[in-house]
C-alpha positions as CSV (number, residue, x, y, z in Angstrom):
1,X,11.6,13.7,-0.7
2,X,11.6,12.1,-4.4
3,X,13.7,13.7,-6.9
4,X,11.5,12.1,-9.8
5,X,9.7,14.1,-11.7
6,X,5.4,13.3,-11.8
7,X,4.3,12.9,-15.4
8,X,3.2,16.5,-15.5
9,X,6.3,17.5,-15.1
10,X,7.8,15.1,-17.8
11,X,8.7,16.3,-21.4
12,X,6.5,15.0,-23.8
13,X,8.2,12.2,-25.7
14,X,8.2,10.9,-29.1
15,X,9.5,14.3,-30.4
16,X,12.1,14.4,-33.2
17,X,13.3,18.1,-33.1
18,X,15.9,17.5,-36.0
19,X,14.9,15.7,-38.7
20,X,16.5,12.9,-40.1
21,X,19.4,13.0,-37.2
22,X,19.8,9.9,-37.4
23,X,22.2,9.9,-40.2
24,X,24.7,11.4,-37.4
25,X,24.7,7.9,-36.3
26,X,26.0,4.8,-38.4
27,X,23.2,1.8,-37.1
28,X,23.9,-0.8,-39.7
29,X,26.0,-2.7,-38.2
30,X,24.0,-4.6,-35.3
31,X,21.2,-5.5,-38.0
32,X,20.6,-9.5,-38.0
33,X,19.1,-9.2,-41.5
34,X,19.6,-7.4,-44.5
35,X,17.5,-6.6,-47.6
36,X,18.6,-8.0,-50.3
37,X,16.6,-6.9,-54.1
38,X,15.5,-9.0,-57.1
39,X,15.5,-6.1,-59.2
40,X,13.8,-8.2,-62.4
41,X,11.4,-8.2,-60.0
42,X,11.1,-4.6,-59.0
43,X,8.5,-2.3,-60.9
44,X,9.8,0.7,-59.3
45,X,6.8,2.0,-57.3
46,X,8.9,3.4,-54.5
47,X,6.9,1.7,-51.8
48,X,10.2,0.6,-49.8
49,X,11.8,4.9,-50.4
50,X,8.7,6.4,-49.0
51,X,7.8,3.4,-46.3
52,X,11.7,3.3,-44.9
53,X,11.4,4.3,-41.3
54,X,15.7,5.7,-41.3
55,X,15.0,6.8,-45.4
56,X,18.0,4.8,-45.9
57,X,16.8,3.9,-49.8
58,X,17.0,6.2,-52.2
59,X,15.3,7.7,-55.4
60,X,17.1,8.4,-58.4
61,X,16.4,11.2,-60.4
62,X,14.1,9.5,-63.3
63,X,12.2,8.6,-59.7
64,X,13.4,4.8,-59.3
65,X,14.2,3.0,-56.0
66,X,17.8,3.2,-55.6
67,X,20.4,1.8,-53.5
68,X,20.1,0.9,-50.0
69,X,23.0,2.8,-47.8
70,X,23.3,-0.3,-45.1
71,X,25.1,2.1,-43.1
72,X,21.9,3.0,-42.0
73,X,19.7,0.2,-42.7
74,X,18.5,-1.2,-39.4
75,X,17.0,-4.7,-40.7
76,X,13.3,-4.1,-39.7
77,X,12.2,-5.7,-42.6
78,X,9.2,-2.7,-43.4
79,X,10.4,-2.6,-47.1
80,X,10.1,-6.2,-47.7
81,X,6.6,-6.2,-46.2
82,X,5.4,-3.3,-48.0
83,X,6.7,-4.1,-51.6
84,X,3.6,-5.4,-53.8
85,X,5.3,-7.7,-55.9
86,X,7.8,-9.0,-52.7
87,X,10.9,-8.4,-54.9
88,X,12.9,-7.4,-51.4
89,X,13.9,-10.6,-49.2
90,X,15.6,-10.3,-45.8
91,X,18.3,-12.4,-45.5
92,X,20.9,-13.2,-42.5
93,X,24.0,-10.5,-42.3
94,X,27.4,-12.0,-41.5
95,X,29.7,-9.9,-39.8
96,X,31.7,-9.6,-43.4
97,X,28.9,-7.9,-45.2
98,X,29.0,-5.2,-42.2
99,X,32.1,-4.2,-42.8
């Protein structure tokens, strides 16, 4: 007799039941790359806040990108590929910068 459940039986996945949980859990530092800003480049269009997948960017109050808390920041690279003027380049992370 099987003890695995069928898939009717499974929970549906994919769920996040508390939002933004994540920030229980310091990620940053297994990253291979790190965002790093040009910000003479940057017009401020928040494209990197809103597309973060961990919302580790912020907005200031006069609604300007702000800093990136790479206690969180994973590496995926999503803000450097969304950013219209490509101000935000990924670049290697040494174990220093981690810590």
């Amino acid at each position: 007799m099987s003890t695995l459940k069928t898939s009717h039986e499974m929970e549906e996945g994919g769920i996040i039941n508390i939002p933004k949980s994540s920030r229980n859990f310091k990620t940053g530092t297994w990253r291979t790359f790190k965002p790093v800003i040009d910000e003479s480049k940057c017009i401020h269009c928040a494209q990197c806040v809103i597309n973060c997948p961990e919302s580790c960017i912020d907005i200031t109050k006069d609604k300007k990108r702000g800093a990136i808390n790479m206690d969180y920041c994973k590496g995926c690279s999503v803000c450097s590929k969304v950013c219209p003027v490509k101000c935000i380049k990924m670049e290697t992370d040494t174990k220093e910068d981690n810590k």
